[in-house]
N, C-alpha and C positions, 0 to 999 in steps of 0.2 A: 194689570192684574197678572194671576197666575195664571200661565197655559204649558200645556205639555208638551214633551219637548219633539214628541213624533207630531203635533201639530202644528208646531211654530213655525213661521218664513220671515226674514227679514225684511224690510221695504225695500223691496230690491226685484228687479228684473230674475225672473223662473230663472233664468242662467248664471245668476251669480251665485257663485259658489262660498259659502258661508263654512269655517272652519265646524266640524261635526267636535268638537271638543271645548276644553274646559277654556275660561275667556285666559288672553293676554292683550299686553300692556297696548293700549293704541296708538299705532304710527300717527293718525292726523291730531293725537293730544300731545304727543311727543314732537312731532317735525316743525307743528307750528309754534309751538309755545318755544322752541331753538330758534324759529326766524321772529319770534319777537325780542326774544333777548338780544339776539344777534346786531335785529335793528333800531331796541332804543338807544345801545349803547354806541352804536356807528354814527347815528344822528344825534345822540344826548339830551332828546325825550321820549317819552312812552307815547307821545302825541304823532297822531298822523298830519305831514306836512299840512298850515294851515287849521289843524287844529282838527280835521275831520275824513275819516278814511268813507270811500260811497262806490257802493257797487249798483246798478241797477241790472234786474232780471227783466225782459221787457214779457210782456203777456203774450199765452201763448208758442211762445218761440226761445225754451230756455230748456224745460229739462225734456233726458233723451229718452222717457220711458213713459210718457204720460202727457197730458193735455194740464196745461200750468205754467206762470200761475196766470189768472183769469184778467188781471189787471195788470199793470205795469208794477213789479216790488224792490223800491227801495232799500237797500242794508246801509246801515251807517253805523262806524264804530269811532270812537274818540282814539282810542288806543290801540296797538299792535298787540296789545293784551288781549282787547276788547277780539279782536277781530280771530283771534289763535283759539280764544273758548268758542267761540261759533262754532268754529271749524271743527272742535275738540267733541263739542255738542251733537254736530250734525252725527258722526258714529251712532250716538245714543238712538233720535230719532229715527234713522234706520234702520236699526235694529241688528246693526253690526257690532257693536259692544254693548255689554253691561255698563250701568253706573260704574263700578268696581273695577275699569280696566281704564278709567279715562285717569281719575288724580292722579295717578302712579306715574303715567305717561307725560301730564302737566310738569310734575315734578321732576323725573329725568331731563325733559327738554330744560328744562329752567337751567341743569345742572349743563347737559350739553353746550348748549348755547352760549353761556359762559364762558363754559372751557373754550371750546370755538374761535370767539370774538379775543380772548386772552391770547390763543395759540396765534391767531391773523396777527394782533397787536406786535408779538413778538417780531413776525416776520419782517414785519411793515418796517419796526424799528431796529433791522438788524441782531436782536438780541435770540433770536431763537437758536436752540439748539437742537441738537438730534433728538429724536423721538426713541422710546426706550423701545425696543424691539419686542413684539407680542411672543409669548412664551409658543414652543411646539406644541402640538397639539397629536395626540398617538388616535 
């Protein structure tokens, strides 16, 4: 729901400090959805080796700011897709990004990643050339 903005806190430790201004694009929707691309196209599926990526949290003994979780919790993702919107997600839950700062960031990383894996390829195979020089900046 709606809450005002001199009330809001993110789910976050009193000390973390949450940008006092308008959203941007999110680094954990951007960096990871780069290492998925990165990694289906190195390995040549979207599938995690085995067919199945698995983190477990065990109870009690996982996060640093609170008692949790209460059981042992399993994450399982099929894909490096799978596992890059989690991570994309978790900002939301938080309460570190809006909705509206994560697709943007999915999409850049898509683009990133890419490029990225395109630029390695080159190197790999001898074909790369110089990089164009980023313009001055005054």
């Amino acid at each position: 729901g709606w809450v005002r903005g001199v009330e809001w806190v993110p789910y976050q430790r009193d000390s973390f400090v949450t940008p006092p201004f308008a959203g941007y694009v999110s680094g954990h929707s951007t960096f990871s959805r780069a290492a998925a691309e990165v990694l289906a196209r190195f390995t040549g599926s979207a599938f995690f080796p085995g067919g199945l990526g698995e983190f477990v949290a065990p109870a009690h003994n996982f996060l640093a700011f609170e008692s949790g979780p209460t059981e042992p919790l399993t994450m399982q993702w099929a894909t490096y897709y799978d596992a890059a919107d989690e991570a994309a997600i978790s900002r939301l839950y938080g309460g570190i990004h809006p909705r509206v700062d994560d697709l943007p960031g999915r999409r850049i990383g898509a683009l990133i990643g890419s490029a990225a894996y395109e630029r390695a390829q080159a190197y790999f195979t001898g074909t790369a050339t110089p990089a164009a020089a980023a313009p001055d900046r005054d």
